[in-house]
Phi, psi and omega in degrees: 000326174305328171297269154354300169289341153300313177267010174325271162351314162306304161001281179296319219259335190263300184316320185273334160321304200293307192292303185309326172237052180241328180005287200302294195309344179285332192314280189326314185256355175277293218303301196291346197278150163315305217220129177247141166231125167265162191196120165193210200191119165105214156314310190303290170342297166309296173312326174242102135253292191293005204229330182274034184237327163308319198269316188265061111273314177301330210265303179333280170339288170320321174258039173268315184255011147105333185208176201276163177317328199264016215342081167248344114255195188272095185243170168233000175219194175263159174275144145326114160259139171208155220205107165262154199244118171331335187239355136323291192319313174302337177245005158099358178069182188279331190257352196049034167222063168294323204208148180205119158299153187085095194191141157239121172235137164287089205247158187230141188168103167312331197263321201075356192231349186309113187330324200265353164298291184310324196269308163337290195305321163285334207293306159340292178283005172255313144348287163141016160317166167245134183233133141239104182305130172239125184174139168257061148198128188305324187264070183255153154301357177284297158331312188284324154295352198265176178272316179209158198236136170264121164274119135320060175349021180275026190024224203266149164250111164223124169120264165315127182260047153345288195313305165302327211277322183303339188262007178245281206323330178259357158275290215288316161321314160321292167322313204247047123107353158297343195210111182288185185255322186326176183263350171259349166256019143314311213276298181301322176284311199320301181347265222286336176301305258229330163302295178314314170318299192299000000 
């Protein structure tokens, strides 16, 4: 765990790099959507709990200043962020509204393979969602359904997943306009996580 948690930081700092130049096209399918769902199980699941208090202060913010972050429209409210635990979603859930076209869903799976994500996740892309995978591995079944997959820079991980949960936390603050992207305040976040660490 010790290992995992040292390299966290680096992590974080290769995440927000990956998400800066991914920016327009992630911008381009977050923007455009009704309603955003993060979707995950497990650890992932937590990471967008935690992530998702962030995304509805951004959706506020935005419609305060008249338009979406990426002001490619007009909103005059905030969109719905809502956040499913994968194997609700799949079994219709508390609301029997898991998915809706026009949905921009997030799906999070370190693995790329947990079964009740992936099965969201198509279910999700059945609907008529725009899905972007969040996961560190490019070639995963997740990936491969989503319209575009945020890779996780975390290399090999063993034991604790310390390292991932930091580097799925810090994309996902990122997609939703909480956490910038730039190289300095990567390079200033990596820092100062890697001080906490020490």
């Amino acid at each position: 765990m010790g290992r995992e948690l040292a390299e966290g930081p680096a992590a974080v700092a290769a995440t927000l790099e990956t998400i800066r130049s991914e920016q327009p096209v992630l911008d381009g399918i977050l923007a455009g959507a009704e309603r955003l769902v993060l979707l995950g199980t497990g650890a992932s699941l937590a990471m967008a709990r935690a992530a998702v208090p962030s995304w509805r202060a951004a959706e506020q913010a935005a419609a305060r200043r008249g338009g979406a972050r990426a002001r490619t429209e007009v909103r005059s409210r905030p969109r719905d962020v809502l956040v499913r635990e994968s194997t609700e979603a799949v079994f219709g859930g508390v609301d029997g509204d898991a998915f809706r076209p026009g949905d921009a869903v997030v799906a999070i799976s370190q693995s790329g393979s947990s079964p009740e994500t992936l099965a969201a996740a198509r279910l999700a892309g059945r609907s008529g969602a725009s899905l972007v995978a969040v996961t560190a591995h490019a070639g995963s079944p997740l990936a491969a359904v989503a319209h575009r997959a945020v890779t996780l820079p975390i290399g090999e991980e063993h034991g604790a997943a310390t390292k991932s949960e930091l580097a799925t936390l810090g994309a996902l603050l990122a997609l939703g306009g909480g956490l910038p992207t730039d190289p300095p305040t990567g390079a200033s976040l990596g820092a100062w996580l890697a001080g906490i660490v020490r």
